[in-house]
N, CA, C and O atoms as CSV, one atom per row, in Angstrom:
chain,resi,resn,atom,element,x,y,z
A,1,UNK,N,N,0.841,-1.162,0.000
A,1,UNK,CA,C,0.000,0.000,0.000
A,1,UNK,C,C,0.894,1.235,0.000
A,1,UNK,O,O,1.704,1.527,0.880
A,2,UNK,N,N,0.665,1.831,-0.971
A,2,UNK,CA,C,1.681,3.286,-1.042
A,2,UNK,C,C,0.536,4.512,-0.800
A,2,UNK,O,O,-0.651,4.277,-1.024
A,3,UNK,N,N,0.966,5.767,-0.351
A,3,UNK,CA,C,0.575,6.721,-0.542
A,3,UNK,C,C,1.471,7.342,-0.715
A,3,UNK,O,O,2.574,6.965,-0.321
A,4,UNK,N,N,1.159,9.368,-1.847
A,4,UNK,CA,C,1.960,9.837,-2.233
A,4,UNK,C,C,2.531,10.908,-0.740
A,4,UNK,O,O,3.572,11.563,-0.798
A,5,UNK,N,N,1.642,10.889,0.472
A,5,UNK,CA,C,2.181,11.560,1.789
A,5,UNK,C,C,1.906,10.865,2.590
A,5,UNK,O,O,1.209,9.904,2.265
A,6,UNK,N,N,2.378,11.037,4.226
A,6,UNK,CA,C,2.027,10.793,5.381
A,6,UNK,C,C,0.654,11.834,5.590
A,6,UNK,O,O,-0.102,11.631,6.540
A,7,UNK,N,N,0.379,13.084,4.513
A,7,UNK,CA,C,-0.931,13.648,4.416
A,7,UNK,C,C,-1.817,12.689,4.507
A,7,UNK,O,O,-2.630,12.555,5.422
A,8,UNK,N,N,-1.709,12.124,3.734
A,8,UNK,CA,C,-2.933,11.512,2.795
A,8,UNK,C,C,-3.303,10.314,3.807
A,8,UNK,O,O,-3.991,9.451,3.261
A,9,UNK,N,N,-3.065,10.122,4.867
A,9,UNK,CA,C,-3.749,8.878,6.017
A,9,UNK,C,C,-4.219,9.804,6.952
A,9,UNK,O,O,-3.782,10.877,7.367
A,10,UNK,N,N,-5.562,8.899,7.267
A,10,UNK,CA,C,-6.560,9.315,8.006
A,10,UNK,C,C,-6.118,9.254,9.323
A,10,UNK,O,O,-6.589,10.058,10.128
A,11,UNK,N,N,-5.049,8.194,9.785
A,11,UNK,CA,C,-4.555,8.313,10.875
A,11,UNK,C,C,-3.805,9.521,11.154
A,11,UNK,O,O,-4.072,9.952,12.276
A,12,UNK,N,N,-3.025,10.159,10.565
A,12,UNK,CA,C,-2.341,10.928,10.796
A,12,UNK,C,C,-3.037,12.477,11.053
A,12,UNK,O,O,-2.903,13.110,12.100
A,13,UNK,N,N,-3.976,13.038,9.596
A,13,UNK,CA,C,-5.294,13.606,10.253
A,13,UNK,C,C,-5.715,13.869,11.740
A,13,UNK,O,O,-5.661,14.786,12.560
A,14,UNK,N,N,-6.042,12.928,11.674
A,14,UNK,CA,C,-6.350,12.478,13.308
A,14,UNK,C,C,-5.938,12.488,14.355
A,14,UNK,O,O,-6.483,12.562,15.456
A,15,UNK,N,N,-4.832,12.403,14.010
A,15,UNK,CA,C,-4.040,12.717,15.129
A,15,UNK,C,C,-3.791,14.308,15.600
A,15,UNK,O,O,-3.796,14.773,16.740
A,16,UNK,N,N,-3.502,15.188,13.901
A,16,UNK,CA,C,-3.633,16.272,14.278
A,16,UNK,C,C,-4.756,17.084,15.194
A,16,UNK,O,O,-4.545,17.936,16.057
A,17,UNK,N,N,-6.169,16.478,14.669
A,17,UNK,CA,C,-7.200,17.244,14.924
A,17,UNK,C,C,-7.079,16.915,16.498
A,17,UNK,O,O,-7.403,17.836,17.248
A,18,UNK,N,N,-6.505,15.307,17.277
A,18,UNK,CA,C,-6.946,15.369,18.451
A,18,UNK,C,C,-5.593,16.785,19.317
A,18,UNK,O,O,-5.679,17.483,20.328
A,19,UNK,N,N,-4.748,16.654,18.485
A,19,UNK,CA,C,-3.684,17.671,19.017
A,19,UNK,C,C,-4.449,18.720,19.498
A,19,UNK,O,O,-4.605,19.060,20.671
A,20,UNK,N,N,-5.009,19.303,18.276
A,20,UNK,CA,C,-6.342,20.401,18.459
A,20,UNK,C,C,-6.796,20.649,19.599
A,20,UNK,O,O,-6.558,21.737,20.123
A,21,UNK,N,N,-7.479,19.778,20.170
A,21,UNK,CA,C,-8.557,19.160,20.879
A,21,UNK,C,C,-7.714,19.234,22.261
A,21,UNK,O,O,-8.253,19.621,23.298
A,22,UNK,N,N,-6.636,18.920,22.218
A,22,UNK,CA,C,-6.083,19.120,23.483
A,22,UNK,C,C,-5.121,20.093,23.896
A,22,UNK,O,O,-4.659,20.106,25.036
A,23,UNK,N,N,-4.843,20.811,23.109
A,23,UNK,CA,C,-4.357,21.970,23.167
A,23,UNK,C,C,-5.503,23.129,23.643
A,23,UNK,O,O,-5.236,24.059,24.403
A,24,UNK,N,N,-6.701,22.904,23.096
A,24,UNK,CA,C,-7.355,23.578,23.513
A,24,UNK,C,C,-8.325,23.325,24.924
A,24,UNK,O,O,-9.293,23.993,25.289
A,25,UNK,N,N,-7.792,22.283,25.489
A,25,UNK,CA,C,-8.165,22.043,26.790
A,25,UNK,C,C,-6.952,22.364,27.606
A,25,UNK,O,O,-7.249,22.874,28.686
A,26,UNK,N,N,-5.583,22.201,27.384
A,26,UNK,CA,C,-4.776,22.417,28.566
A,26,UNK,C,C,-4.374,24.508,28.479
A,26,UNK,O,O,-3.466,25.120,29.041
A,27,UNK,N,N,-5.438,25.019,27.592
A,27,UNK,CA,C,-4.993,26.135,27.335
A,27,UNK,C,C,-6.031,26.451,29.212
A,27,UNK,O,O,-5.600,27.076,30.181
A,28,UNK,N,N,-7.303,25.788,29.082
A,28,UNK,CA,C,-7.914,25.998,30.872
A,28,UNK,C,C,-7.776,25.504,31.549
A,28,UNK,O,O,-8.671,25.147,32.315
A,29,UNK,N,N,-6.366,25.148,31.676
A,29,UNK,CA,C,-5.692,24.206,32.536
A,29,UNK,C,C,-5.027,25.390,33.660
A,29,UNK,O,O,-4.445,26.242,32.988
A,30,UNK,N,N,-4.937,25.691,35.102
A,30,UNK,CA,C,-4.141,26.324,35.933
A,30,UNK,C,C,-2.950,26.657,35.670
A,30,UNK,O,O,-2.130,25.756,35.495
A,31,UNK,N,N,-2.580,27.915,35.584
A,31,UNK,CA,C,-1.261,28.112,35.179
A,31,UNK,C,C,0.296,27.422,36.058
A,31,UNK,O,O,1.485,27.592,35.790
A,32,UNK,N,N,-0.301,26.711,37.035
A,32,UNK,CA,C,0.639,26.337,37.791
A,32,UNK,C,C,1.201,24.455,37.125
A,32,UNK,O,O,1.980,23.659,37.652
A,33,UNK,N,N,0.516,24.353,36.021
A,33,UNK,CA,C,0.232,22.919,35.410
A,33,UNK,C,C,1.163,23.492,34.452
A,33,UNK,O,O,2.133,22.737,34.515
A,34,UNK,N,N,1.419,24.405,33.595
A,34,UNK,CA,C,1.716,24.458,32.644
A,34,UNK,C,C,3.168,23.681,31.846
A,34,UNK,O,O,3.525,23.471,30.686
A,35,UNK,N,N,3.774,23.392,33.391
A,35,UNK,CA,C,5.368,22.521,33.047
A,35,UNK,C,C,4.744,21.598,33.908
A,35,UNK,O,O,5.367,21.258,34.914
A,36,UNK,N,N,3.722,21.173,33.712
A,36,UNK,CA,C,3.195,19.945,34.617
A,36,UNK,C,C,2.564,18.834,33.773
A,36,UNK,O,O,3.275,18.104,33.081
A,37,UNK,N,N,1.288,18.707,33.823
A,37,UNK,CA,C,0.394,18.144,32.841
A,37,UNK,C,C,0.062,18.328,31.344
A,37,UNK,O,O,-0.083,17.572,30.383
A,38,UNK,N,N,-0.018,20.178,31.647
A,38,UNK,CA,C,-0.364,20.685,30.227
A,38,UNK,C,C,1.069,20.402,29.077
A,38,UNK,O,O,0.979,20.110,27.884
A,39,UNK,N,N,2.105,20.562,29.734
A,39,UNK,CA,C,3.348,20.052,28.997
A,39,UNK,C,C,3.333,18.922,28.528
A,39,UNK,O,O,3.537,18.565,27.368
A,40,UNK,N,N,2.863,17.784,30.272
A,40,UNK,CA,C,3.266,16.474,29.336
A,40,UNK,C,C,2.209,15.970,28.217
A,40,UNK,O,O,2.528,15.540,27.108
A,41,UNK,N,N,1.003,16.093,28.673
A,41,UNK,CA,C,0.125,15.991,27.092
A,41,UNK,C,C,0.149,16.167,26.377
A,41,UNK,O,O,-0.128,15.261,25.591
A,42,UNK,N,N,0.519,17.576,25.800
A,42,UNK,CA,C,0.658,18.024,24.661
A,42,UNK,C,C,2.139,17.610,24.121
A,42,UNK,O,O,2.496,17.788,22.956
A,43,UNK,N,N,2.913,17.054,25.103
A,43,UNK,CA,C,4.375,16.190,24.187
A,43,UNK,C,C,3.874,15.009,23.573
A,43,UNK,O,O,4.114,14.718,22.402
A,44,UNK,N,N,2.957,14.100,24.597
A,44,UNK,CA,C,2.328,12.883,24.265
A,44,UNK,C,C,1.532,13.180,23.355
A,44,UNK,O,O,1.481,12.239,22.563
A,45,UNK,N,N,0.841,14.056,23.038
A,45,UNK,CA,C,-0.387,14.167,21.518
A,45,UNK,C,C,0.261,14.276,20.516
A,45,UNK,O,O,0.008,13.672,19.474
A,46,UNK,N,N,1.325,15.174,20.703
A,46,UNK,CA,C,2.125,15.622,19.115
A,46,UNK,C,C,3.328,14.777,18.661
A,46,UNK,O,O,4.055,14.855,17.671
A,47,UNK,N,N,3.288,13.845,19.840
A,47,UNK,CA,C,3.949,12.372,19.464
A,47,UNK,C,C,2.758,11.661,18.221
A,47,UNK,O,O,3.063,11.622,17.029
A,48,UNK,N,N,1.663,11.236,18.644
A,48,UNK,CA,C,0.788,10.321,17.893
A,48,UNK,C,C,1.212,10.937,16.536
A,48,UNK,O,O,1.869,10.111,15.903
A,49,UNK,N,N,1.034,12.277,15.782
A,49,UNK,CA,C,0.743,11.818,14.281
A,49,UNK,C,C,2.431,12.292,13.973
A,49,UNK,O,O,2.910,12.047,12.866
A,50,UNK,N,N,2.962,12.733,14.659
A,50,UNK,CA,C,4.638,12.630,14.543
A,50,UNK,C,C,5.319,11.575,14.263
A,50,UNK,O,O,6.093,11.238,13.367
A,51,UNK,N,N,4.913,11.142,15.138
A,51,UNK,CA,C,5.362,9.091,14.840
A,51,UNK,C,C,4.813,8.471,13.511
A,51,UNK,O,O,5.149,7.394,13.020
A,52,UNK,N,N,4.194,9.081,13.185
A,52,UNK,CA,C,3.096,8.338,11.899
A,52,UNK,C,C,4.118,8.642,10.710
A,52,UNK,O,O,4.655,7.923,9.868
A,53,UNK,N,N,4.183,10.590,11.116
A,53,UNK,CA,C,4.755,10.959,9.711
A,53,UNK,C,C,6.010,10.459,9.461
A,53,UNK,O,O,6.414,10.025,8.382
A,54,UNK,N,N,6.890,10.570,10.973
A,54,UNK,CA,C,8.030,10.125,10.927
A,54,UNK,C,C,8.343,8.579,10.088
A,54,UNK,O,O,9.243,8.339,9.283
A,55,UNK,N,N,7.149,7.571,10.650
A,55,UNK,CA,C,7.273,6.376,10.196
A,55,UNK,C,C,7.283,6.051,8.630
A,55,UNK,O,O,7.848,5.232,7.905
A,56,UNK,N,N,6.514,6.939,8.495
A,56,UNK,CA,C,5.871,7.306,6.924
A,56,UNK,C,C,7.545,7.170,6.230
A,56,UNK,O,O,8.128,6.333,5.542
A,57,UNK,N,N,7.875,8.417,6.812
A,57,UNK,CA,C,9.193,8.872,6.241
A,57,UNK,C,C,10.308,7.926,5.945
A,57,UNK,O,O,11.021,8.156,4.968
A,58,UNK,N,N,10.518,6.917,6.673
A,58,UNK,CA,C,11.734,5.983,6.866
A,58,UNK,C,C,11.308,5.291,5.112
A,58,UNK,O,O,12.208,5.107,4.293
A,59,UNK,N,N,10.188,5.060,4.869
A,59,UNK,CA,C,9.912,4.198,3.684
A,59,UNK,C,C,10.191,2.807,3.688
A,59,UNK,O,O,10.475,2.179,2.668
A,60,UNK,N,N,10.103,2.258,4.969
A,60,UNK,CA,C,10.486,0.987,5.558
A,60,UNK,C,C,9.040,0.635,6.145
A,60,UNK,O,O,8.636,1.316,7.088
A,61,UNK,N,N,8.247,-0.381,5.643
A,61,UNK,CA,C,7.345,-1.284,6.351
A,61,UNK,C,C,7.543,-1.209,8.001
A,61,UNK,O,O,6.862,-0.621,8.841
A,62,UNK,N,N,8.974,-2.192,8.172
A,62,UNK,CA,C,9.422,-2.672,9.464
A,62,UNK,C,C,9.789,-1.497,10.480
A,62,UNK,O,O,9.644,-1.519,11.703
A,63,UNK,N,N,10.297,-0.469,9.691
A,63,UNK,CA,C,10.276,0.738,10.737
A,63,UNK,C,C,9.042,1.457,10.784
A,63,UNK,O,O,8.731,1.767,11.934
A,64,UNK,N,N,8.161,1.857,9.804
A,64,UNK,CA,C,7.096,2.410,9.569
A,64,UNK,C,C,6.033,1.515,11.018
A,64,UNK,O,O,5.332,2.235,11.729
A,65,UNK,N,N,6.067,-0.032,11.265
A,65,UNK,CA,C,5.594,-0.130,12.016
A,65,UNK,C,C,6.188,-0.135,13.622
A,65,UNK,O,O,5.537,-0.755,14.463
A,66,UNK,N,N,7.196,0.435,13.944
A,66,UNK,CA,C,7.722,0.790,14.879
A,66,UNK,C,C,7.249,1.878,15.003
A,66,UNK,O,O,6.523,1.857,15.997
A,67,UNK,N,N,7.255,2.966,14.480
A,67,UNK,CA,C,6.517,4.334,14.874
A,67,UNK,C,C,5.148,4.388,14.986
A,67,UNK,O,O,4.749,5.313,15.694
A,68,UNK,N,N,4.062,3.469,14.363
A,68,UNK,CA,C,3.108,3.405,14.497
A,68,UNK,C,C,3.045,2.539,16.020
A,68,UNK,O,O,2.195,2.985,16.790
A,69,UNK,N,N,3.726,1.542,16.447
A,69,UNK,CA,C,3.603,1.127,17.649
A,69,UNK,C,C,4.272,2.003,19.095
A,69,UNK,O,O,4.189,1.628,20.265
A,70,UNK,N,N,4.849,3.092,18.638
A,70,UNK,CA,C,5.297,4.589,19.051
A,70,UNK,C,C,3.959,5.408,19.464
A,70,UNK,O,O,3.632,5.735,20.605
A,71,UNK,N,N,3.319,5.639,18.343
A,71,UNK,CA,C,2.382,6.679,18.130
A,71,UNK,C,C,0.959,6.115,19.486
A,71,UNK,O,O,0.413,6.821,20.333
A,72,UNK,N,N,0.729,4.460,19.153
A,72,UNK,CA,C,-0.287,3.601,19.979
A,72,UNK,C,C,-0.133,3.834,21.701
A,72,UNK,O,O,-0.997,3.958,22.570
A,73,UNK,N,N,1.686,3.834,21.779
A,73,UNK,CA,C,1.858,4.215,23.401
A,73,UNK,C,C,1.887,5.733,23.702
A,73,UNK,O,O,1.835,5.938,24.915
A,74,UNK,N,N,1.951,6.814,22.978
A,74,UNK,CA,C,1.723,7.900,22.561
A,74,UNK,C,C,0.206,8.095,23.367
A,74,UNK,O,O,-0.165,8.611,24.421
A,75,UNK,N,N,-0.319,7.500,22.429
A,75,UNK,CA,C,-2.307,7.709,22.726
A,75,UNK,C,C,-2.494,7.185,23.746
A,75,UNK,O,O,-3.378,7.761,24.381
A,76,UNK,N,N,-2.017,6.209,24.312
A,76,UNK,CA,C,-2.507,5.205,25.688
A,76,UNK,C,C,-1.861,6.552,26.807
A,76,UNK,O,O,-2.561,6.723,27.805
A,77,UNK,N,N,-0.931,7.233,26.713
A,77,UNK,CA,C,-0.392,8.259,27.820
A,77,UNK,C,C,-1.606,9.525,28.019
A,77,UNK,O,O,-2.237,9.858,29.022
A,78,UNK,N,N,-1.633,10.282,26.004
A,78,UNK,CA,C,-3.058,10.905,26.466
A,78,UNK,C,C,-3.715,10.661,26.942
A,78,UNK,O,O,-3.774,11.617,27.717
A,79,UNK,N,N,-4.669,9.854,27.295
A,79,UNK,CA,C,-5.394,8.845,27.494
A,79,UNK,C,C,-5.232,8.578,29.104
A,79,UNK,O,O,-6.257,8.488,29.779
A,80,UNK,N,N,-4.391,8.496,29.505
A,80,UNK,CA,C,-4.175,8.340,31.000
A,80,UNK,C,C,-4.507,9.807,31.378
A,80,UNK,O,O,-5.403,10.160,32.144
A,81,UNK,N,N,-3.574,10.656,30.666
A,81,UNK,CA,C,-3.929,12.133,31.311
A,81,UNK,C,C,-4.663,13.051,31.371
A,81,UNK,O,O,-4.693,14.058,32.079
A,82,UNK,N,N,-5.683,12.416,30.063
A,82,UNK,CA,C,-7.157,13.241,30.029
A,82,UNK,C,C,-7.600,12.728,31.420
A,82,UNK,O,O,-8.125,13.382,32.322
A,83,UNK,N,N,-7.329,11.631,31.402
A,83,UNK,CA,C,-8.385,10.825,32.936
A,83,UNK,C,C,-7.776,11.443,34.023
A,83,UNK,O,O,-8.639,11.387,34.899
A,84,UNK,N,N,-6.442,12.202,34.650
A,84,UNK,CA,C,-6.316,12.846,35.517
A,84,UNK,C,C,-6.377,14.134,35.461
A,84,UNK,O,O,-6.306,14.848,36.461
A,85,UNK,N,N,-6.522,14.576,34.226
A,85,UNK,CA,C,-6.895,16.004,34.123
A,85,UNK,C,C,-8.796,16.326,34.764
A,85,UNK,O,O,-9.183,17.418,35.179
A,86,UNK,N,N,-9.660,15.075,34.666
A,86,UNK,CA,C,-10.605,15.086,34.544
A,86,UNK,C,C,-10.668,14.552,35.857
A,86,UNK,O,O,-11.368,15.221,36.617
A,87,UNK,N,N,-10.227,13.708,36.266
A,87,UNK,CA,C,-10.156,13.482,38.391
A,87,UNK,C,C,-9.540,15.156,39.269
A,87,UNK,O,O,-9.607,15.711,40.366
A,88,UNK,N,N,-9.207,15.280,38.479
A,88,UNK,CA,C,-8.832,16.442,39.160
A,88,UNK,C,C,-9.405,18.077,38.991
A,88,UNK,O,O,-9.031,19.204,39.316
A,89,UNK,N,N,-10.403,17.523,38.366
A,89,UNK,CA,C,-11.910,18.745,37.628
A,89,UNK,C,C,-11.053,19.924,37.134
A,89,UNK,O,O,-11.349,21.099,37.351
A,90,UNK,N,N,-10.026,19.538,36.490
A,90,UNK,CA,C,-9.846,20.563,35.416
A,90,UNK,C,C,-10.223,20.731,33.830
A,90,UNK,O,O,-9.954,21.583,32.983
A,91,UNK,N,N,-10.989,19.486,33.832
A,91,UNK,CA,C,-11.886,19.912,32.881
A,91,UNK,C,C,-13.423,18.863,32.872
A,91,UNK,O,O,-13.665,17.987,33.702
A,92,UNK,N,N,-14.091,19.161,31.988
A,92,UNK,CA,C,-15.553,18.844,31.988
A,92,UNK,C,C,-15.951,17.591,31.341
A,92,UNK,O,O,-15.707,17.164,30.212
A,93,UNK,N,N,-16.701,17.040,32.438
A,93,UNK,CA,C,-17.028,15.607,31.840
A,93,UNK,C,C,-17.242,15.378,30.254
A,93,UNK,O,O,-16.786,14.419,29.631
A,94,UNK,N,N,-18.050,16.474,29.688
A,94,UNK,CA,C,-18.369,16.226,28.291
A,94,UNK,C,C,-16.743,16.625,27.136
A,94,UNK,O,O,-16.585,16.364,25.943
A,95,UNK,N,N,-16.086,17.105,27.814
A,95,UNK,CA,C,-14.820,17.098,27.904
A,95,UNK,C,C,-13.670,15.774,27.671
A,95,UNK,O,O,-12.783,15.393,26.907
A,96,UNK,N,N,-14.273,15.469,28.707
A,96,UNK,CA,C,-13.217,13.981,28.783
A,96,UNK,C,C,-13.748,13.452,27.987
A,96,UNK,O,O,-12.829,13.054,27.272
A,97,UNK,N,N,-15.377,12.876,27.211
A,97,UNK,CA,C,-16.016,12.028,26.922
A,97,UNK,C,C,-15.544,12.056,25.799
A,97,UNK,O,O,-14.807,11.162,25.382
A,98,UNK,N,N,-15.912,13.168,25.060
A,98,UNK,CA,C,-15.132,13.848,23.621
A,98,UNK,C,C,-13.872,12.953,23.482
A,98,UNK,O,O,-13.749,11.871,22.909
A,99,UNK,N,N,-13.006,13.673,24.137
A,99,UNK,CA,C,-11.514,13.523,24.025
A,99,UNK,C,C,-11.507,11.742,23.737
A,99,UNK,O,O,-11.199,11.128,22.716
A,100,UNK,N,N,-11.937,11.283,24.961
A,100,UNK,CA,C,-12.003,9.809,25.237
A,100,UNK,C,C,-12.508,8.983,23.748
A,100,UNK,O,O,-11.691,8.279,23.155
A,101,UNK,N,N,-13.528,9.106,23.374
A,101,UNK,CA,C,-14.200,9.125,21.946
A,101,UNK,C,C,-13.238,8.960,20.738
A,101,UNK,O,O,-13.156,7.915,20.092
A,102,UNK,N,N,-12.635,9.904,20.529
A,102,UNK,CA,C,-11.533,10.266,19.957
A,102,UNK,C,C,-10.484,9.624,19.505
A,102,UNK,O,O,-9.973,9.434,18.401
A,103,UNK,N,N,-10.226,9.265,20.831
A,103,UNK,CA,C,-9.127,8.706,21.070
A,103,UNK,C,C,-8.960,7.105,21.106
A,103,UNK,O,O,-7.925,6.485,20.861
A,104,UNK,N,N,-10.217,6.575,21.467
A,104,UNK,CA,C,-10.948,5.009,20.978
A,104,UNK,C,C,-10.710,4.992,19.270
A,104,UNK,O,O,-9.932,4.341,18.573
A,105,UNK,N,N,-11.726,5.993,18.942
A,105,UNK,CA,C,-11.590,6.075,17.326
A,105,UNK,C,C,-10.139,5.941,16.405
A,105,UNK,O,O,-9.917,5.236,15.420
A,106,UNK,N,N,-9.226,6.929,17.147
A,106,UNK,CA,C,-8.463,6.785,16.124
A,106,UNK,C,C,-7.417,5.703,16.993
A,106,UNK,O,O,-6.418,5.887,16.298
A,107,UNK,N,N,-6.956,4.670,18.070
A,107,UNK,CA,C,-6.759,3.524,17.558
A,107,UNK,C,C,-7.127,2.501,17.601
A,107,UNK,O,O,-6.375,1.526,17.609
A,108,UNK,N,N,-8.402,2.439,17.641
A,108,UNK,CA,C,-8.598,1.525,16.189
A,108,UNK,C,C,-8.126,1.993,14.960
A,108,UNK,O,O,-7.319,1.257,14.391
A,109,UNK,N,N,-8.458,3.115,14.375
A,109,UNK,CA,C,-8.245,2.996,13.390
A,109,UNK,C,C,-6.399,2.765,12.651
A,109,UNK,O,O,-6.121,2.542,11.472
A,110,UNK,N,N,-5.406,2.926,13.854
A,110,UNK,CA,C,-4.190,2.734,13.770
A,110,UNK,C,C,-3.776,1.557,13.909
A,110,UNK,O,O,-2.731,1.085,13.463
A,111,UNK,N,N,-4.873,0.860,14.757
A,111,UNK,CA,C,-4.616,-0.604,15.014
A,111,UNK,C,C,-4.674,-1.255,13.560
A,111,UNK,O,O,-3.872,-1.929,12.914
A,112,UNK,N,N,-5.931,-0.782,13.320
A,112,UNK,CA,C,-6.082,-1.644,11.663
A,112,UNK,C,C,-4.913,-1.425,10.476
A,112,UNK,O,O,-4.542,-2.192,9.586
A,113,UNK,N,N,-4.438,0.077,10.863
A,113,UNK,CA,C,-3.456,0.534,9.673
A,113,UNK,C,C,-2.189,-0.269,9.893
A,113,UNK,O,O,-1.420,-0.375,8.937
A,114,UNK,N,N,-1.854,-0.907,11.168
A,114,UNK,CA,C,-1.085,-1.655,11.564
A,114,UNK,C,C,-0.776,-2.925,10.485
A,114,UNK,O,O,0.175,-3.194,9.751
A,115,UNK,N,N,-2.478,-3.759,10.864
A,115,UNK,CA,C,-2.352,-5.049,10.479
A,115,UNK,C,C,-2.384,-5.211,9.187
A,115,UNK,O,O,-1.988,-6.306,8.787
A,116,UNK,N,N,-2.891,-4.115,8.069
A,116,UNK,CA,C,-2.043,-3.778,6.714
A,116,UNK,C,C,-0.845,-4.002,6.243
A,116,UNK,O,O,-0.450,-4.683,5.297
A,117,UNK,N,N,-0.151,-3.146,7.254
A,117,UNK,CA,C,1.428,-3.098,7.211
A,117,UNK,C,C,1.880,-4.340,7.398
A,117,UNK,O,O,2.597,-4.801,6.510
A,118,UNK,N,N,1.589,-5.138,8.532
A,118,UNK,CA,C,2.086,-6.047,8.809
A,118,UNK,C,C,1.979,-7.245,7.463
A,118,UNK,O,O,3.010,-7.890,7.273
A,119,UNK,N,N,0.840,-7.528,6.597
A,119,UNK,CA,C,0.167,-8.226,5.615
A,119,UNK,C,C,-0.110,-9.422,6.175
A,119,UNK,O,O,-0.717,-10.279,5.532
C-alpha cells in the first residue's frame, strides 16, 4: 500500500485534529500545570501523528511499524492524562467524553493501519 504523503492517512489527520482538541483544553488548565500536565500531554499528543509521519518517512514497512507502535503508546499516555486532568476537575465531563471518543476512534483505526502493514 503506497501513498503519495504521510498527508494523505486518516490516521495521521487524526491525530492532528486530536492535538487540536487538546491543546485547547490544557490552554484551561491552571497556570501552575503548565510545566506539569499541560506540557506532558501536549508532548504525548504531538507524538501520535509525529510518529506516523516520521514512520511514513523511513519508507520501511518494518520501521514504519515501529513508529506506528510509538504513536499507539503515545495515545494510551493521552489517554491516562485526560483521565487525571478530569479526576482532578480541570476539565468537563463532556470534555473527557469527547476527548475519550476520539481517542478510541483513532486507535482503532491505527490498530487496523497496523495489520495492513504487517500483511
Amino acid at each position: 500500500m503506497k501513498y503519495t504523503s504521510f498527508r494523505d492517512l486518516e490516521i495521521w489527520n487524526k491525530g492532528l485534529y486530536l492535538a487540536k482538541d487538546i491543546y485547547d483544553i490544557t490552554k484551561k488548565l491552571p497556570s501552575e500545570e503548565k510545566f506539569g500536565l499541560s506540557s506532558q500531554i501536549q508532548r504525548a499528543v504531538v507524538s501520535v501523528p509525529s510518529n506516523i509521519a516520521e514512520g511514513y518517512g523511513r519508507e520501511n514497512d518494518n520501521e514504519f511499524l515501529h513508529f506506528i507502535r510509538i504513536s499507539l503508546g503515545s495515545l494510551a499516555e493521552v489517554e491516562t492524562q485526560i483521565e487525571i486532568i478530569y479526576l482532578l476537575s480541570m476539565c468537563s465531563i463532556d470534555d473527557r467524553n469527547r476527548i475519550l471518543e476520539k481517542i478510541i476512534e483513532l486507535r482503532k483505526k491505527i490498530k487496523a493501519f497496523r495489520k495492513l502493514l504487517n500483511h
